[in-house]
C-alpha positions in Angstrom: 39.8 38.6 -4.4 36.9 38.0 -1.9 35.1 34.3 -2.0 31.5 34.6 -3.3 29.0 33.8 -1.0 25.9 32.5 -2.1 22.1 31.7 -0.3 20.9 33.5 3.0 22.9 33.9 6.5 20.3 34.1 9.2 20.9 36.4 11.6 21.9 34.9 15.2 21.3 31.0 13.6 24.5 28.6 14.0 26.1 27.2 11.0 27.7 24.1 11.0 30.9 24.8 8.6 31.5 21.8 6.0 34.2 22.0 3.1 33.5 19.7 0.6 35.0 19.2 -3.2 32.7 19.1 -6.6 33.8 18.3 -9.8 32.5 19.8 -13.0 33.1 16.7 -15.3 32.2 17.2 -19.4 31.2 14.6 -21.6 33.9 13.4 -24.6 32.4 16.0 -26.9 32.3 18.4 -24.7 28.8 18.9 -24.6 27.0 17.8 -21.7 28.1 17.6 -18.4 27.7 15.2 -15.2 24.8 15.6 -12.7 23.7 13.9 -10.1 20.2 13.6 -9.3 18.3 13.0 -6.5 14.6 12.5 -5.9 14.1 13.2 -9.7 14.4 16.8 -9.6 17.4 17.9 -7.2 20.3 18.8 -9.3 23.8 18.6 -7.6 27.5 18.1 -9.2 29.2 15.1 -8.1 31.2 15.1 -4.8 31.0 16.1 -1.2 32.4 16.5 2.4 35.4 16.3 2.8 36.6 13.1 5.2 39.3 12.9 8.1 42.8 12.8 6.4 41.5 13.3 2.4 43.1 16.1 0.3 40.9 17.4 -2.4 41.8 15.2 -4.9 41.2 12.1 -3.0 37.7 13.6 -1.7 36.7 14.3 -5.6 37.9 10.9 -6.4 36.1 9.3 -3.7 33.0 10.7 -4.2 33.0 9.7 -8.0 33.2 6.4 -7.2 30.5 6.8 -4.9 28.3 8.8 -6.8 28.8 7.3 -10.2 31.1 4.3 -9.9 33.3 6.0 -12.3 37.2 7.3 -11.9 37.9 10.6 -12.5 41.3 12.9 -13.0 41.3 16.6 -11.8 42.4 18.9 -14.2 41.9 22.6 -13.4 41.5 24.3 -10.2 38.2 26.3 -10.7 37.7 28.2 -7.6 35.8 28.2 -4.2 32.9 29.7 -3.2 30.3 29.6 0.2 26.7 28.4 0.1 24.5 28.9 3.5 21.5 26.4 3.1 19.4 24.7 6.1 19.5 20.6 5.3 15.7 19.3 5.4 17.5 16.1 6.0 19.8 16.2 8.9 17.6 19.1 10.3 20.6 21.4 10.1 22.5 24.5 8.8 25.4 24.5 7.1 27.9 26.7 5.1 29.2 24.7 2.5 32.7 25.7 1.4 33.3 24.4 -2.1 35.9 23.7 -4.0 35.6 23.4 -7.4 37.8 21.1 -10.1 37.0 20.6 -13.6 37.6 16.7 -14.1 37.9 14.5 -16.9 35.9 11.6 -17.3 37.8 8.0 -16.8 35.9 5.0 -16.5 32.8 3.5 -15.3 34.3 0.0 -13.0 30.9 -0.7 -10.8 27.8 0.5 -9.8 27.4 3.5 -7.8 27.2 2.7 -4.3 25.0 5.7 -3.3 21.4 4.1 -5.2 19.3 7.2 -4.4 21.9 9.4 -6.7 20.9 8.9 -10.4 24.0 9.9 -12.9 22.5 11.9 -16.1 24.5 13.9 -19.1 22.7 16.7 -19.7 23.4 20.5 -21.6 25.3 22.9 -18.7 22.9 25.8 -20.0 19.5 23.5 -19.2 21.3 22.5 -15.4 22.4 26.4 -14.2 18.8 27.1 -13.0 18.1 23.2 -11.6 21.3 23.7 -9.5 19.8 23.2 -5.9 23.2 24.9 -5.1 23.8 28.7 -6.4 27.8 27.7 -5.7 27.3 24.9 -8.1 25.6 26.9 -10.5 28.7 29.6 -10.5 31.1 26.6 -10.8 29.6 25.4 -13.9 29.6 29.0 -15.3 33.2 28.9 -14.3 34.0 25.6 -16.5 32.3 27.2 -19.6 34.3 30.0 -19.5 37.3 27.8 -18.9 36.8 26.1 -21.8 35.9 28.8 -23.9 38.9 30.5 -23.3 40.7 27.1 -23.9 39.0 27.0 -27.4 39.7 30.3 -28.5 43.2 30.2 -27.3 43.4 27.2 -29.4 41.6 28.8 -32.3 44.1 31.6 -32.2 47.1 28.8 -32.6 45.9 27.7 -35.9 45.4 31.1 -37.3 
């Protein structure tokens, strides 16, 4: 099966390649889901590049703290997808290559050390269309199926 590829390849433009872990983290009830948000309207999942030496784990975990001074645990491997975007910020183009885990929540043990990045729980149906990312977007599509399928599988235990 063939990665998706999301946003637009420019013809003859050079991309700078960047591999970088996002985790799709629900709340306790399963409702609402972690978003960072920048500028008060960009919508991104927590996490990031990938540094020298880090697995994905310690990336996603890294990044948490960052982003949310909270800990996190990976628990599923949801897939990984490309996203070609030009950065308005480093004056760049990249193709992001994501990898997506859904995490579970730990705790919070400081304050985020990123203080542009605001941390908000909000519905995964009201975020898929705020996603500044379309990879995002298909990962958190990916973690409601995922735990649908979880919950029916479940469902069909008890009866």
């Amino acid at each position: 099966m063939s990665m998706p590829v999301f946003g637009e390849k420019k013809k003859a433009q050079e991309y700078v390649k960047r591999s970088a872990v996002y985790s799709i983290i629900f709340d306790k009830l399963k409702e609402n889901i972690a978003i960072i948000v920048i500028n008060r309207e960009d919508y991104f999942l927590p996490g990031g590049g990938i540094e020298d030496k880090e697995d994905h784990r310690m990336c996603i975990k890294r990044e948490a703290l960052e982003e949310m001074g909270m800990t996190i645990e990976p628990v599923k491997y949801l897939g990984d997808a490309h996203q070609y975007f030009y950065s308005q910020n480093d004056s760049e183009y990249y193709l992001n290559e994501g990898h997506f885990y859904l995490c579970e929540q730990g705790h919070y043990i400081s304050e985020p050390l990123e203080k542009d990045h605001a941390l908000i729980w909000i519905k995964p149906s009201l975020t898929i269309a705020k996603m500044v990312h379309e990879h995002q977007a298909w990962a958190i599509k990916k973690a409601i199926d995922a735990l649908n399928l979880e919950a029916n599988r479940a469902f069909k235990k008890t009866t």
